[in-house]
DRENPA-3360 file (N, C-alpha, C; in nm, 2 decimals, always signed):
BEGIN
1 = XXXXXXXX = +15.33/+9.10/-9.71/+15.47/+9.11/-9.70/+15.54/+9.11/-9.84 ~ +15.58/+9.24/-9.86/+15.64/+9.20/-10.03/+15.79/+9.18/-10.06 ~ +15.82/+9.15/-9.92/+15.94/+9.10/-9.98/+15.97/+8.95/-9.96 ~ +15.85/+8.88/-9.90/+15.83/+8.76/-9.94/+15.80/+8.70/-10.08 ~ +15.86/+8.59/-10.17/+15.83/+8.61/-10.25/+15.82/+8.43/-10.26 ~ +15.69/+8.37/-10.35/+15.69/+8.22/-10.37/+15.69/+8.19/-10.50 ~ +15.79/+8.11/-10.59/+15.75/+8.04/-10.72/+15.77/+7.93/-10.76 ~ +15.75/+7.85/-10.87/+15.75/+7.70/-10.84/+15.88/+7.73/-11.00;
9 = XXXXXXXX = +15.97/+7.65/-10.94/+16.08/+7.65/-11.06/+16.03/+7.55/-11.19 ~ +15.98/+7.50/-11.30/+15.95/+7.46/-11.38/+16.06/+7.36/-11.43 ~ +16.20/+7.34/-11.39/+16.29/+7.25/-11.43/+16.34/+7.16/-11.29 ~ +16.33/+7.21/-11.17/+16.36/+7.14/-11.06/+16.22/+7.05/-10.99 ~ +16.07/+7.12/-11.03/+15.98/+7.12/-10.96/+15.97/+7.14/-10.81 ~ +16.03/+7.22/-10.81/+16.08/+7.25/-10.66/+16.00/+7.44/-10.67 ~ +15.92/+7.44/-10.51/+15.89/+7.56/-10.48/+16.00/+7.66/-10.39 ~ +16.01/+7.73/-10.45/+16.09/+7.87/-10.40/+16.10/+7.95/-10.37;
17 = XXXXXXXX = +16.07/+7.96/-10.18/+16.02/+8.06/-10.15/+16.20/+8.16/-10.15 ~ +16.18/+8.26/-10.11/+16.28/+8.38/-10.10/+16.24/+8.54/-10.00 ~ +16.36/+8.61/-9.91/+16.28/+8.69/-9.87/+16.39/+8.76/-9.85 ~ +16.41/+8.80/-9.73/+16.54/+8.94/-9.67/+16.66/+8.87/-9.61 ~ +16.64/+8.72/-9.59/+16.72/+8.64/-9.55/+16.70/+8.48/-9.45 ~ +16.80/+8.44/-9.40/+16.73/+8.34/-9.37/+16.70/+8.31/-9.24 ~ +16.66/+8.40/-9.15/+16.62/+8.40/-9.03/+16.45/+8.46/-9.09 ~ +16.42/+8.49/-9.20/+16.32/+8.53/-9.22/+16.25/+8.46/-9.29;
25 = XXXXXXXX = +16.29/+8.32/-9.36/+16.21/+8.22/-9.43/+16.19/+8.15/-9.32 ~ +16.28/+8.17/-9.15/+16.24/+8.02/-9.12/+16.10/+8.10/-9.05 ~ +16.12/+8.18/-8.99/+16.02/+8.27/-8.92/+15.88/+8.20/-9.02 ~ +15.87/+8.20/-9.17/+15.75/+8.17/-9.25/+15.74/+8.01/-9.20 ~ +15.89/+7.95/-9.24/+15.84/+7.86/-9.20/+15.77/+7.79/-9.04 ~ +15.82/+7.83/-8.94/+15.73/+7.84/-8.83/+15.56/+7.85/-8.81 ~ +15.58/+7.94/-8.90/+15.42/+8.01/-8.90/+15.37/+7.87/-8.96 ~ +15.39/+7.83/-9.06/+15.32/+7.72/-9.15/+15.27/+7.61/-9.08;
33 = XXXXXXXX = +15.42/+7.59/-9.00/+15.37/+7.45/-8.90/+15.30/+7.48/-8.71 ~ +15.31/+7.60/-8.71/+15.24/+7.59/-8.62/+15.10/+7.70/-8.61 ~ +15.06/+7.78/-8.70/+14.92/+7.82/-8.73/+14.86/+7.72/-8.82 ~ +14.91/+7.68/-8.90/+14.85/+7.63/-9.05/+14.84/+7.45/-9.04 ~ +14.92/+7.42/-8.91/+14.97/+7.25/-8.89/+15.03/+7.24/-9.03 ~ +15.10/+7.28/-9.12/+15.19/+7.25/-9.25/+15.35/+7.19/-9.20 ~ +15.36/+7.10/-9.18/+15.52/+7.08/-9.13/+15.60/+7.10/-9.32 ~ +15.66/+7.16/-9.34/+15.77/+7.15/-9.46/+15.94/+7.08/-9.45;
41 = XXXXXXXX = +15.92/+7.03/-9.57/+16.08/+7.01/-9.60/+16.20/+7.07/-9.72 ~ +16.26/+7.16/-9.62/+16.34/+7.27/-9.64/+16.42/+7.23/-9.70 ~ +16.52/+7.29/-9.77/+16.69/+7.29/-9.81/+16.73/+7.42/-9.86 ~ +16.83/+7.37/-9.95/+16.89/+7.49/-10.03/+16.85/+7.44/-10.19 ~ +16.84/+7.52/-10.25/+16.72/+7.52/-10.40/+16.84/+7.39/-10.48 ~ +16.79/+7.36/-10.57/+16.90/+7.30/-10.69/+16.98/+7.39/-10.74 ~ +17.07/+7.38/-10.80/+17.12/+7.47/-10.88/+17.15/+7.42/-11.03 ~ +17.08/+7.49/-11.12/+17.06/+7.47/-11.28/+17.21/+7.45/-11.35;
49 = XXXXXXXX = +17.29/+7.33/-11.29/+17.36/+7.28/-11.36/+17.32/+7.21/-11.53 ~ +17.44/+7.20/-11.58/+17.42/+7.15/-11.74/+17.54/+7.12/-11.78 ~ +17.55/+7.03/-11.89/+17.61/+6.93/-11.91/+17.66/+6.95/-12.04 ~ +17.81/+6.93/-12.09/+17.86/+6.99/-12.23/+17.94/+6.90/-12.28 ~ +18.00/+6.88/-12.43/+18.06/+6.81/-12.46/+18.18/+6.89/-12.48 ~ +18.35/+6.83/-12.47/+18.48/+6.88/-12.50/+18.54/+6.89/-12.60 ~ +18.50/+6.75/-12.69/+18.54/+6.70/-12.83/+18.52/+6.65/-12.92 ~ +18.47/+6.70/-13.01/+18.43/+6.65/-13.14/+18.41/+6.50/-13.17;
57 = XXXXXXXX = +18.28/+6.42/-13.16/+18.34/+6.28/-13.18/+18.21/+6.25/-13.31 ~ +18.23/+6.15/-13.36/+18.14/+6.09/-13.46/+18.04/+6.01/-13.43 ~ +17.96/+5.96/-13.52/+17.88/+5.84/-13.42/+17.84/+5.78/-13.57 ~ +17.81/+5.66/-13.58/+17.69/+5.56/-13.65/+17.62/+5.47/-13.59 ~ +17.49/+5.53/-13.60/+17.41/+5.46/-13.48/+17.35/+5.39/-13.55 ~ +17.28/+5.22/-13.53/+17.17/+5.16/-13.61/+17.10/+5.11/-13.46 ~ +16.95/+5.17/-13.52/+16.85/+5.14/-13.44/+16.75/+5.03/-13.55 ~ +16.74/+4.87/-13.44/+16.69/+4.81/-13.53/+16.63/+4.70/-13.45;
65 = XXXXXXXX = +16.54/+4.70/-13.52/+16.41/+4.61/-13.39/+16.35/+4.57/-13.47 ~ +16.28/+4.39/-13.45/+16.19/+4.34/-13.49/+16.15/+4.17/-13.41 ~ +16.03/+4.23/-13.40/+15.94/+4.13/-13.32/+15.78/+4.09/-13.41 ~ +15.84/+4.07/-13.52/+15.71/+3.97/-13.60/+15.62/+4.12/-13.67 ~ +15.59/+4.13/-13.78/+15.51/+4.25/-13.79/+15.62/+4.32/-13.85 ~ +15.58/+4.48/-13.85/+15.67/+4.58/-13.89/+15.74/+4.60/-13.81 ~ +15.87/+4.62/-13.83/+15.97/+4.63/-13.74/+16.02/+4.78/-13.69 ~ +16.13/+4.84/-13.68/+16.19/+4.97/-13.65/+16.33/+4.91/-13.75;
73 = XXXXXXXX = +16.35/+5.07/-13.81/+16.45/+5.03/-13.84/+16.54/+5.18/-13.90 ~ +16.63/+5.27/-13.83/+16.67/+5.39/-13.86/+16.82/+5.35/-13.83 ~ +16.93/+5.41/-13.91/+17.07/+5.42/-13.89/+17.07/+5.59/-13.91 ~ +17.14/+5.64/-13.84/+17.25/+5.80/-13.87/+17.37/+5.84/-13.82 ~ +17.42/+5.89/-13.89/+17.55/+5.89/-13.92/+17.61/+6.04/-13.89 ~ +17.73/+6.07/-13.81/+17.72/+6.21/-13.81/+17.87/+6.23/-13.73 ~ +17.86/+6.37/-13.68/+17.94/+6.42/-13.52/+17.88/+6.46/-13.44 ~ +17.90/+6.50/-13.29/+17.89/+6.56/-13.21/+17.99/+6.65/-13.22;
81 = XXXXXXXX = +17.95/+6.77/-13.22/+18.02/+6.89/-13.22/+18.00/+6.98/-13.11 ~ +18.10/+7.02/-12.97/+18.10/+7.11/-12.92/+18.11/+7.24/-12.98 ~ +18.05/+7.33/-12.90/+18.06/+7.55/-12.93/+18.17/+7.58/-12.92 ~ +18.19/+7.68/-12.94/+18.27/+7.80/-12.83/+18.22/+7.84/-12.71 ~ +18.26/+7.85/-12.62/+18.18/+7.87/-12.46/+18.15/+8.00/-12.52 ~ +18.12/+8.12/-12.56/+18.05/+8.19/-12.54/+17.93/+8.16/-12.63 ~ +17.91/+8.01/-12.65/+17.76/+7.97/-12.73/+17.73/+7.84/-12.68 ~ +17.74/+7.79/-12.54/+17.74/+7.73/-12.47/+17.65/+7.67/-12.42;
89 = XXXXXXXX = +17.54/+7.81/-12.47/+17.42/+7.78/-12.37/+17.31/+7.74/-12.50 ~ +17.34/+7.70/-12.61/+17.30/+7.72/-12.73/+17.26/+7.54/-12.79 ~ +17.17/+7.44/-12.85/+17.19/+7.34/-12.88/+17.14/+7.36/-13.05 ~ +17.23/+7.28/-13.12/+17.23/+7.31/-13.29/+17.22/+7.20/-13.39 ~ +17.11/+7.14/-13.44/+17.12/+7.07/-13.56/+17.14/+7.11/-13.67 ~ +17.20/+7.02/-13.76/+17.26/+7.08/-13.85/+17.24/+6.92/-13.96 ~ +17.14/+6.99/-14.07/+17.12/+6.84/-14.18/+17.23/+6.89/-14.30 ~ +17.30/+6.79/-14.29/+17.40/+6.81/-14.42/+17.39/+6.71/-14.48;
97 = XXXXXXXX = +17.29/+6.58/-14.52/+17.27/+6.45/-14.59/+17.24/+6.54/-14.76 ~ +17.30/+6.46/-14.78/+17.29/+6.47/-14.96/+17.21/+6.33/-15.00 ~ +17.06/+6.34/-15.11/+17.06/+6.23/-15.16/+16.89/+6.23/-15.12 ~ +16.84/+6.06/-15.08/+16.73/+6.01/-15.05/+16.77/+5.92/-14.90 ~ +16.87/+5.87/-14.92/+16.96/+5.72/-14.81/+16.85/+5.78/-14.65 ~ +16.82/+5.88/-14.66/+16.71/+5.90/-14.51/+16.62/+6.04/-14.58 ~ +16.48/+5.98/-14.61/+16.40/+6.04/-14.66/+16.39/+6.21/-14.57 ~ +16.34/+6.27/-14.65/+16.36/+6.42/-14.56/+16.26/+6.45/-14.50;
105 = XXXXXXXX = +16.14/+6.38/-14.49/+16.05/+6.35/-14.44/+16.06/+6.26/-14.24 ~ +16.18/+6.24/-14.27/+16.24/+6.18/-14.12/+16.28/+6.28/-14.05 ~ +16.37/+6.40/-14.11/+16.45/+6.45/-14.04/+16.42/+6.52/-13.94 ~ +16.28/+6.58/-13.94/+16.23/+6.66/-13.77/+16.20/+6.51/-13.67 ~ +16.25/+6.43/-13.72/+16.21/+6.27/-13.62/+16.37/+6.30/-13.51 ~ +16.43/+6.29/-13.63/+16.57/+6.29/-13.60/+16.58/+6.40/-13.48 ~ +16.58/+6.54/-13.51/+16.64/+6.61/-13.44/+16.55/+6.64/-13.30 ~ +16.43/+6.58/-13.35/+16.35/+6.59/-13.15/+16.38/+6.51/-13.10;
113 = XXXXXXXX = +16.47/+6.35/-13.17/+16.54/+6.30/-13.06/+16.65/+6.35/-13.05 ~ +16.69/+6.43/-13.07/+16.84/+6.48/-13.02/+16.85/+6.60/-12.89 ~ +16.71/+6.68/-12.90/+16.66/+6.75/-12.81/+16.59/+6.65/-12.69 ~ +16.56/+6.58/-12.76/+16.48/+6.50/-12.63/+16.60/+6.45/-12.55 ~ +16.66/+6.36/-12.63/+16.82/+6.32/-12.51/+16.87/+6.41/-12.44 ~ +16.85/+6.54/-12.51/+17.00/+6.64/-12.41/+16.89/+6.72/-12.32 ~ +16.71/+6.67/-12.29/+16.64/+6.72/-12.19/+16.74/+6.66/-12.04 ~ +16.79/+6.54/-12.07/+16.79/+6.45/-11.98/+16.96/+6.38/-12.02;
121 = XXXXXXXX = +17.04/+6.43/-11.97/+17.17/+6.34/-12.01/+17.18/+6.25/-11.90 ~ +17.33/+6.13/-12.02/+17.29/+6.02/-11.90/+17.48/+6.09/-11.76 ~ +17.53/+6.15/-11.82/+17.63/+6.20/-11.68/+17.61/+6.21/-11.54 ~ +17.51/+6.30/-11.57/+17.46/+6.38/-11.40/+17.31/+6.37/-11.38 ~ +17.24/+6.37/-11.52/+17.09/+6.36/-11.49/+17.04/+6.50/-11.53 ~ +17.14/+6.58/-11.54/+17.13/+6.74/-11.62/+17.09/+6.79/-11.74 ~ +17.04/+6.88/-11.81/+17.00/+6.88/-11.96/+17.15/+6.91/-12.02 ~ +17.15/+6.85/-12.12/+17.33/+6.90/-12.22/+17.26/+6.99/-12.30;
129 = XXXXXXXX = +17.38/+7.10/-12.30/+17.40/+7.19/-12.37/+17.50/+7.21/-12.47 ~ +17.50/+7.35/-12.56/+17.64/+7.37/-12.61/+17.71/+7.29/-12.70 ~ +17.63/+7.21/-12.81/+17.65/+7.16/-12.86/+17.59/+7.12/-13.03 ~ +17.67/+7.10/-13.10/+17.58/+7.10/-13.26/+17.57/+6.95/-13.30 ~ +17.47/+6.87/-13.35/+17.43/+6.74/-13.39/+17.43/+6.77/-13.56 ~ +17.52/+6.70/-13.61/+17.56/+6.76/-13.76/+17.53/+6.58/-13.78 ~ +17.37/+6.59/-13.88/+17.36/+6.50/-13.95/+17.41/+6.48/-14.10 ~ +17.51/+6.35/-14.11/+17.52/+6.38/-14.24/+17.52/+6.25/-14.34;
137 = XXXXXXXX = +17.44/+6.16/-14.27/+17.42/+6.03/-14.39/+17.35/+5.97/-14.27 ~ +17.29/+5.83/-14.31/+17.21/+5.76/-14.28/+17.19/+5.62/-14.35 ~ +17.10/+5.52/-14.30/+16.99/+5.44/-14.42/+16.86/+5.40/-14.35 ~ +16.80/+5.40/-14.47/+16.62/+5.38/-14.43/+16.63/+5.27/-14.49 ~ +16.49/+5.17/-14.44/+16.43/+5.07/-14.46/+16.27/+5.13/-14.58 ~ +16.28/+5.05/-14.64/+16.14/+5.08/-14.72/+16.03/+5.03/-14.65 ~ +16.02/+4.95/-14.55/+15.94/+4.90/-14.51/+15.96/+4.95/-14.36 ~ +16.00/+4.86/-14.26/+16.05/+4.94/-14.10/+16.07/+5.07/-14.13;
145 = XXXXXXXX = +16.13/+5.15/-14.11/+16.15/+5.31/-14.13/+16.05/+5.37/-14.11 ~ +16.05/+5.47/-14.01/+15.96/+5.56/-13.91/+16.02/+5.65/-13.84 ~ +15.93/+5.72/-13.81/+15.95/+5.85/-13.77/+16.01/+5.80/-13.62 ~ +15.96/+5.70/-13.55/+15.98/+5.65/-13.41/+16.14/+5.63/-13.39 ~ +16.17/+5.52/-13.55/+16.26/+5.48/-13.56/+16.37/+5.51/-13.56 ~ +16.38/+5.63/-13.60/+16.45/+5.77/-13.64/+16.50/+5.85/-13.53 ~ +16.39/+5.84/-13.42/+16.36/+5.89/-13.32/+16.48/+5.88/-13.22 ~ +16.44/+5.73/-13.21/+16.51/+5.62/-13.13/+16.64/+5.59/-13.18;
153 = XXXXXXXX = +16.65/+5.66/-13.25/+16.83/+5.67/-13.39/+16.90/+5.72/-13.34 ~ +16.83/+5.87/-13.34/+16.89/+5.98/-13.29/+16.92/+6.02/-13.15 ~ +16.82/+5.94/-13.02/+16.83/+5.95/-12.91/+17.00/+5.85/-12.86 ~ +17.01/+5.73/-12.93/+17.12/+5.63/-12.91/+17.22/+5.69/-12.95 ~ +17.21/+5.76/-13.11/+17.35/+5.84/-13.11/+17.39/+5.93/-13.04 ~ +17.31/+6.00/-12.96/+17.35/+6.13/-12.90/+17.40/+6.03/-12.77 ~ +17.36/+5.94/-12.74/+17.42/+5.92/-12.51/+17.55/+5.85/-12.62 ~ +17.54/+5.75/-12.71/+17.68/+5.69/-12.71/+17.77/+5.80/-12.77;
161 = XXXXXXXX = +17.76/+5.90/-12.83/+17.86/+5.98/-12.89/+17.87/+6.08/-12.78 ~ +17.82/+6.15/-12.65/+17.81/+6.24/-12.59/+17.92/+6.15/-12.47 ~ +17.89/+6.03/-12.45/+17.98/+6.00/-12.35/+18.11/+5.95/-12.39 ~ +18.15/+5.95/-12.51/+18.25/+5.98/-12.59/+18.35/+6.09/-12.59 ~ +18.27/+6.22/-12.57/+18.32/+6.32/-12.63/+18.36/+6.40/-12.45 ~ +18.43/+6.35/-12.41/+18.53/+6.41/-12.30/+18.42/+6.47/-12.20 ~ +18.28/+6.48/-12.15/+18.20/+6.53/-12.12/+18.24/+6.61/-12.00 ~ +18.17/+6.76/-11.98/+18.18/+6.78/-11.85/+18.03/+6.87/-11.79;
169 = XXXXXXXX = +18.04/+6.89/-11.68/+17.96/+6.96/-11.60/+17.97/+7.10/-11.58 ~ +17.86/+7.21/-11.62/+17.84/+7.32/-11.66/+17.77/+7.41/-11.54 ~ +17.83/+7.52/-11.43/+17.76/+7.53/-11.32/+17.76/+7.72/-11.37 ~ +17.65/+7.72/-11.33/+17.62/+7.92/-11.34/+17.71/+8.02/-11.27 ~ +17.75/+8.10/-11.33/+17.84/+8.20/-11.25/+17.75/+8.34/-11.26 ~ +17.78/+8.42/-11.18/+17.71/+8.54/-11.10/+17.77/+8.63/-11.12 ~ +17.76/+8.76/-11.15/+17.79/+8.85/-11.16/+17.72/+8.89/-11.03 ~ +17.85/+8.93/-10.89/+17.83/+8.97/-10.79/+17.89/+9.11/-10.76;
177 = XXXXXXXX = +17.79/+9.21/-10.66/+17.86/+9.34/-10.65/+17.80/+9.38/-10.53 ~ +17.89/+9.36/-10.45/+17.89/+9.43/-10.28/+17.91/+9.58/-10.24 ~ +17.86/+9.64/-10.17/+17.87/+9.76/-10.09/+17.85/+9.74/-9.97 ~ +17.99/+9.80/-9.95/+18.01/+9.78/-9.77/+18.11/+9.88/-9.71 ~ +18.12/+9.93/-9.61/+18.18/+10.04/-9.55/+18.31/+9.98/-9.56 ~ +18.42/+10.06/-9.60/+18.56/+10.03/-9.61/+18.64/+9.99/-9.55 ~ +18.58/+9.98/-9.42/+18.73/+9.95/-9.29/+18.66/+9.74/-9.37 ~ +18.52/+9.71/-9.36/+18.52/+9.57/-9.43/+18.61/+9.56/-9.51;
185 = XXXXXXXX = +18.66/+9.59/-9.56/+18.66/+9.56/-9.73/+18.75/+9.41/-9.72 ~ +18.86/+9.41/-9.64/+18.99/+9.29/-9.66/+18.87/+9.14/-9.63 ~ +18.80/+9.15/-9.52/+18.68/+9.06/-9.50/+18.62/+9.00/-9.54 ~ +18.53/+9.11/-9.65/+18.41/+9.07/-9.75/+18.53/+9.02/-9.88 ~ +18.67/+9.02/-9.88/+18.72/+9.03/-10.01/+18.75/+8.88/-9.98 ~ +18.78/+8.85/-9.82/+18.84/+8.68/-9.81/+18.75/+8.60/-9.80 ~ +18.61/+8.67/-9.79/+18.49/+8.58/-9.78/+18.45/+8.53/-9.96 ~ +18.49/+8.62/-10.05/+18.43/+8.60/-10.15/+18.55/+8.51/-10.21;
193 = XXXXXXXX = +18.65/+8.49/-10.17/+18.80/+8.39/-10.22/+18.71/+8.26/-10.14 ~ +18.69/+8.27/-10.06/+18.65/+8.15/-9.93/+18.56/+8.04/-10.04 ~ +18.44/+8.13/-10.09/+18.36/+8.09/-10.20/+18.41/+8.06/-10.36 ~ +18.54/+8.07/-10.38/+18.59/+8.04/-10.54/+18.56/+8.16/-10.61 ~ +18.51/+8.25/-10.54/+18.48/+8.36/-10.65/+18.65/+8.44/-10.68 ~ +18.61/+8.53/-10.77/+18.71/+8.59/-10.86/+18.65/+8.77/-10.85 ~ +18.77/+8.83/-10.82/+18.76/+8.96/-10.76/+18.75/+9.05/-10.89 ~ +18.69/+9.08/-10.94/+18.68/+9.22/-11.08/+18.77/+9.29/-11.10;
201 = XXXXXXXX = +18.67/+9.39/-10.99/+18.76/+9.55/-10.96/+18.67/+9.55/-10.83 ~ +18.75/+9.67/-10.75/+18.67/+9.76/-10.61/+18.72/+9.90/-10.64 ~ +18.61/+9.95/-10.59/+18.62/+10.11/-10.61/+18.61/+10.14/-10.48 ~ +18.67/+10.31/-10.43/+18.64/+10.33/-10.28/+18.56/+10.45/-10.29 ~ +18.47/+10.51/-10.23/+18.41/+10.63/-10.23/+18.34/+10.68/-10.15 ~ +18.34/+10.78/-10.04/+18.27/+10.83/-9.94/+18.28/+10.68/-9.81 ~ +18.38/+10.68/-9.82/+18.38/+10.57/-9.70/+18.31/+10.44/-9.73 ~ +18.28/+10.42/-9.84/+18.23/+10.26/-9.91/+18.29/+10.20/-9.98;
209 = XXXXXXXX = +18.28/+10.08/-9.98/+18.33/+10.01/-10.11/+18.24/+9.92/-10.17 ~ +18.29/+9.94/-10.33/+18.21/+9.86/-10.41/+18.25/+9.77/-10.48 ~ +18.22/+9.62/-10.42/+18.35/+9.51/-10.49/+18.21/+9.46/-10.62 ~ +18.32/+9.41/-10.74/+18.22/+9.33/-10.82/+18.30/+9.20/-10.86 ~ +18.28/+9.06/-10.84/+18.35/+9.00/-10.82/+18.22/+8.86/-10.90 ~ +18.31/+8.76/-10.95/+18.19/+8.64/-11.04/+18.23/+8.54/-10.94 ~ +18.15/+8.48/-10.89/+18.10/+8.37/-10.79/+18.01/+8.25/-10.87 ~ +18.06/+8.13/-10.85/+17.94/+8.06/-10.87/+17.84/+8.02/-10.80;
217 = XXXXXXXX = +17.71/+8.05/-10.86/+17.58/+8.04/-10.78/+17.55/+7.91/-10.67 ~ +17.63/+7.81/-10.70/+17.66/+7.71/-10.57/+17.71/+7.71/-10.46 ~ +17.81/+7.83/-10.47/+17.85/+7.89/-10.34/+17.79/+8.02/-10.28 ~ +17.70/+8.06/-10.36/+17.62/+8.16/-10.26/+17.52/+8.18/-10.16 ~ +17.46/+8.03/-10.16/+17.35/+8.00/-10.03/+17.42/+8.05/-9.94 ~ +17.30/+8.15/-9.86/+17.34/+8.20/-9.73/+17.45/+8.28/-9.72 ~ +17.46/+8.36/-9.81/+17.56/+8.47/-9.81/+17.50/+8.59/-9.72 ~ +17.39/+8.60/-9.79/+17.31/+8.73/-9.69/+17.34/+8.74/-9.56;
225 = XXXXXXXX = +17.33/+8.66/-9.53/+17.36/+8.59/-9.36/+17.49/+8.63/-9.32 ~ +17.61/+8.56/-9.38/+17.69/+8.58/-9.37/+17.77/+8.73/-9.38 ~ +17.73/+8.75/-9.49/+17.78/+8.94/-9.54/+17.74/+9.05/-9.42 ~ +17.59/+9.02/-9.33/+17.59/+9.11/-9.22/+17.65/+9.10/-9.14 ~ +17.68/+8.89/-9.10/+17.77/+8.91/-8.97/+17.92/+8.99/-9.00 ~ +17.95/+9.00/-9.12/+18.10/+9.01/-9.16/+18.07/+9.20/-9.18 ~ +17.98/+9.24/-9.13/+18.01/+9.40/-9.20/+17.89/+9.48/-9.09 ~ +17.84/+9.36/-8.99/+17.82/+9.45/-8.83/+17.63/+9.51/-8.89;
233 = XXXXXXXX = +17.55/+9.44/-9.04/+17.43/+9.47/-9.09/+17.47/+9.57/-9.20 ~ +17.58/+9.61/-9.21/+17.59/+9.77/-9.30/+17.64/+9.68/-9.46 ~ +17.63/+9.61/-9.48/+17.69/+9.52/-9.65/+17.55/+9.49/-9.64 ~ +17.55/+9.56/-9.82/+17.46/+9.47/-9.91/+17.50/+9.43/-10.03 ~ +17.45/+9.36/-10.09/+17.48/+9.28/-10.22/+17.37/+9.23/-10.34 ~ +17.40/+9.23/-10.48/+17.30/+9.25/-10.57/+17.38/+9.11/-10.66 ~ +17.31/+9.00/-10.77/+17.40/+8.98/-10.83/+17.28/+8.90/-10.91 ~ +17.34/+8.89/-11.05/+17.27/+8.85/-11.18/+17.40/+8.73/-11.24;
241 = XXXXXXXX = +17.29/+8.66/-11.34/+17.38/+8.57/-11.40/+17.41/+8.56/-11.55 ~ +17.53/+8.57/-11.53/+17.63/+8.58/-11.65/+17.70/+8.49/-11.76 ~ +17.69/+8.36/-11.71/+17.73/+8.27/-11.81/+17.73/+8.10/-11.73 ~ +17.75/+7.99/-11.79/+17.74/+7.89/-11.74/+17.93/+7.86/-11.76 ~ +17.99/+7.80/-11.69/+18.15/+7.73/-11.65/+18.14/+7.62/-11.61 ~ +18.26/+7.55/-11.70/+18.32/+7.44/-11.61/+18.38/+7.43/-11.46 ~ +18.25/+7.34/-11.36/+18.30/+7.33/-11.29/+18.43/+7.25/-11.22 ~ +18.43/+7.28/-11.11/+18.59/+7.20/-11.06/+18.59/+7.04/-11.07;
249 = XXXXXXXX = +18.72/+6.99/-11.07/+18.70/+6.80/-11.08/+18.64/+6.76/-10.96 ~ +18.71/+6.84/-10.84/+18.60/+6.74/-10.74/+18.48/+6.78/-10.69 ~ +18.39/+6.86/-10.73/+18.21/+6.89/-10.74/+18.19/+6.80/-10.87 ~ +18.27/+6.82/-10.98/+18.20/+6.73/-11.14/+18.18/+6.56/-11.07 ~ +18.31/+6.52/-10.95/+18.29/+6.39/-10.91/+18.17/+6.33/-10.82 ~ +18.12/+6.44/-10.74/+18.04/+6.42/-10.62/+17.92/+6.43/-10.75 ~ +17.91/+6.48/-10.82/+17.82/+6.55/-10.89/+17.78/+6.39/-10.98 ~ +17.89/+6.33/-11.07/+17.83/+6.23/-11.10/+17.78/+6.08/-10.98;
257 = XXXXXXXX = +17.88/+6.11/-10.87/+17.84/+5.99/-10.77/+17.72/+5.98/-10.75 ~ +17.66/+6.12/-10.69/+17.50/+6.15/-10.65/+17.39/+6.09/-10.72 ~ +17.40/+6.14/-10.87/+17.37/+6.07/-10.99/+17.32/+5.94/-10.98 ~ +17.46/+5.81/-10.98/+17.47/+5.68/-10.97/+17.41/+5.64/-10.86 ~ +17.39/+5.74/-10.75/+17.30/+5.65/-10.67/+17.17/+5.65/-10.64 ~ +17.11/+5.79/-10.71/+16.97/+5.79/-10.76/+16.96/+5.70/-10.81 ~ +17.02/+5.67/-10.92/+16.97/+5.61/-11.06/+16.95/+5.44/-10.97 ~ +17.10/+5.40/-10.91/+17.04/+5.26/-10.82/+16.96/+5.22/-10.71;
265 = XXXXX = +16.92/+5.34/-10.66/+16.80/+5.31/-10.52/+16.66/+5.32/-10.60 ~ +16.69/+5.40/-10.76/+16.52/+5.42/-10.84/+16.56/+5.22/-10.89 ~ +16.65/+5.19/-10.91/+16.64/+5.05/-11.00/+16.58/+4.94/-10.85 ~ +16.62/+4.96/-10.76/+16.58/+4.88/-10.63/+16.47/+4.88/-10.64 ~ +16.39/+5.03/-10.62/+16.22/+5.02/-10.62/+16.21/+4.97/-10.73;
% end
């Protein structure tokens, strides 16, 4: 069947099957559990949210630890600097230290903690994006001072300066474009408002119409579905993605609640 298709997403670890619609995944799914005895547990995929800063804020972090022996011991000093949303999807260090005060021999310590934190932010649990880590002073220990240390410098100033900096939640938008016979068109145009999408243009030609319209990919589950009952099987639809947006206040809310209660049912176990 080639228009079944299976792949394992690498950031959700979640497998994703896909096909002609969704009377036609469950059909697979059927088969699984009753040729194969496979019972599955279904949903709707994640969606590759991400996480951005609003406002410029500073940080001086001291990371400093000792328990008998050599200790840890790294301070850095800087901003968090948000992009321009059309560089949003982009993360940027930037070493501006003058001097020795953090040996230059630290600084790839530094900035893989700064990537390491924004694998994993603490808001939503999302990776942060769209944003520049402008180091620009420091102090090292002659003795404690490490690359760990450093590490662990850089990881502290990024969550305390990130949740500082006005934070928000970053959701994918789609470049969507329907064809569907024209008497649809007012239909497929209130179904796509229904979803928060935003209308382009529509063209009319030989009795069709072609809307193109940006949707965000959270609202598209089960559209396929939806678009034949609304156009009698004769609408189809194609759509690619186009940029990452701030989502709405109350998804960013549900969005961190969900969060907080992972994080407390993982602290129970």
């Amino acid at each position: 069947d080639p228009t079944f298709r299976v792949h394992l997403d690498p950031e959700s670890k979640e497998t994703i099957i896909s096909g002609m619609g969704e009377l036609h995944l469950e059909i697979y799914k059927e088969i699984m559990l009753r040729e194969y005895n496979c019972p599955t547990i279904t949903g709707k995929p994640k969606v590759a949210f991400r996480e951005s800063a609003r406002v410029t804020v500073p940080f001086d972090y001291l990371h400093k630890k000792q328990s008998g022996g050599a200790g840890q011991y790294g301070r850095v000093i800087g901003e968090l600097v948000p992009l321009p949303q059309e560089e949003n999807h982009k993360l940027e260090f930037v070493d501006e230290t003058v001097g020795t005060n953090i040996p230059k021999s630290f600084i790839p310590s530094i900035e893989k903690g700064f990537r390491e934190a924004c694998e994993q932010s603490s808001l939503t649990g999302y990776p942060a994006q769209g944003m520049r880590f402008v180091l620009k002073d420091g102090v090292s220990h002659p003795v404690d001072s490490s690359d760990l240390a450093f590490r662990l410098a850089a990881i502290g100033a990024f969550r305390e300066a990130f949740m500082k900096a006005n934070p928000c939640v970053l959701q994918p938008i789609m470049t969507v474009e329907i064809v569907a016979p024209e008497e649809f068109q007012g239909t497929v145009i209130g179904d796509i408002n229904k979803r928060k999408g935003i209308i382009l243009n529509s063209e009319t030609e030989d009795g069709a119409v072609t809307i193109r319209a940006e949707v965000p990919l959270n609202d598209m589950f089960g559209y396929s579905t939806d678009l034949r009952a609304n156009t009698q099987g004769k609408g189809e639809f194609s759509m690619e993605y186009v940029r990452h947006d701030i989502v709405p206040p109350q998804l960013h809310q549900e969005l961190v609640q969900q969060y907080t209660k992972e994080q407390e049912s993982r602290k129970k176990k």
